[in-house]
N, C-alpha and C positions, 0 to 999 in steps of 0.2 A: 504494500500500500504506500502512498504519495506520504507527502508530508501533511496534507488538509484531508478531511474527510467530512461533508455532509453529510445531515441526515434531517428525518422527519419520522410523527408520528402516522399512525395508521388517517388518524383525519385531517392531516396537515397543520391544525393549531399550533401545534410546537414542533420549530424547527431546529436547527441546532450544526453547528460548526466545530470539531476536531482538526487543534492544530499541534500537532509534534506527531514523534511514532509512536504505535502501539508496541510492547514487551513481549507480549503474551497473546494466546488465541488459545482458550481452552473450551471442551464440549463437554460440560457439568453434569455428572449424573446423579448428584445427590437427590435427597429425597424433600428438602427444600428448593431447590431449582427445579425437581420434574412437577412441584406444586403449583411455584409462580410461574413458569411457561408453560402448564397445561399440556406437556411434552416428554418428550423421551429425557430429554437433555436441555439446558438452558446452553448457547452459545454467546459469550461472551469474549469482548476484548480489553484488555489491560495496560495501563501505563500509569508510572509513577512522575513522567516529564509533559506529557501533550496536557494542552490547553484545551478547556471547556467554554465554547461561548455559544449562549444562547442568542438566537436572529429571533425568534418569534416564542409567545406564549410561554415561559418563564415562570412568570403567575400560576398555568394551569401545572405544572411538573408539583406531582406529593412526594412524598417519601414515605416508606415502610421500613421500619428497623423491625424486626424479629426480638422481642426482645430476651436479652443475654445472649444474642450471637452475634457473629459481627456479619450476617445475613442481612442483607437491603436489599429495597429495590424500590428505582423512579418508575414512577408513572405517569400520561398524561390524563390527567382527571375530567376530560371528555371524553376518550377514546378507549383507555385501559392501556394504550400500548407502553409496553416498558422502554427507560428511556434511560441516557446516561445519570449516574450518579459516581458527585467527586466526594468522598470520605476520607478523611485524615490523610491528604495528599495520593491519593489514592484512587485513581479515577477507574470505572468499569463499566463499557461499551454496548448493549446489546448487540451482537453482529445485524441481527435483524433490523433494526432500526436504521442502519447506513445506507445510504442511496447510492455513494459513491462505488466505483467497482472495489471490492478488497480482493488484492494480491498476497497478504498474507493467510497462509493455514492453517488450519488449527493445529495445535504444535502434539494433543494427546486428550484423548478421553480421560477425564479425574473422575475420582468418587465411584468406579465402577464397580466395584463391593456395593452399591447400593442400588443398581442399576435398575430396570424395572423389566419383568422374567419374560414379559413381548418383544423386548426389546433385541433379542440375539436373533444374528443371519438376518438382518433386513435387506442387505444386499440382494436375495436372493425373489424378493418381493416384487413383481413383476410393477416397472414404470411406464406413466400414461400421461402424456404432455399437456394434456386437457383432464373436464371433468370426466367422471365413466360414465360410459353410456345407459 
């Protein structure tokens, strides 16, 4: 990935601009992230250096702290979609949320000791470029 990275939420309210590099690109399979993405895995991006600025809606981004773990997660408070959040110099990316192309990949599945038991050989799960018929 470049040096800047856009992004937006699902309904465009909050927009949002990454400028430095990302560190990391990990595909979370805790059982906290398979909750907040409603997914197999949360895919996130990490950096302790890139810049967080928001272009639009600022105002509607919440926060969730889990509390006693160091679990978060932004939200846009129209749309639901998960959004950057910068914690204790600590900024975490949703990959989802980026509009830009990402060139970097995800460096490793984490937390796979918690993985969820549909989740193996999906590789093998026939893809369909559209909806099904």
């Amino acid at each position: 990935m470049g040096e800047t990275a856009n992004g937006a939420c699902l309904c465009g309210a909050v927009r949002f601009r990454i400028d430095g590099a990302f560190e990391h690109f990990f595909l979370c399979h805790c059982t906290r992230c398979r909750k907040d993405s409603g997914s197999a895995h949360s895919a996130n991006l990490f950096s302790t250096s890139a810049q967080l600025e928001w272009l639009a809606g600022a105002d509607l981004v919440a926060v969730f702290q889990l509390p006693k773990t160091r679990h978060v997660k932004a939200f846009c408070t129209c749309c639901g979609s998960a959004m950057p959040v910068m914690q204790k110099g600590f900024l975490s990316v949703p990959a989802g949320a980026i509009d830009t192309e990402l060139t970097l990949r995800p460096a490793a599945h984490i937390c796979t000791g918690s993985r969820a038991g549909w989740d193996d050989a999906l590789h093998v799960i026939p893809r369909i470029d559209g909806l099904p018929d």
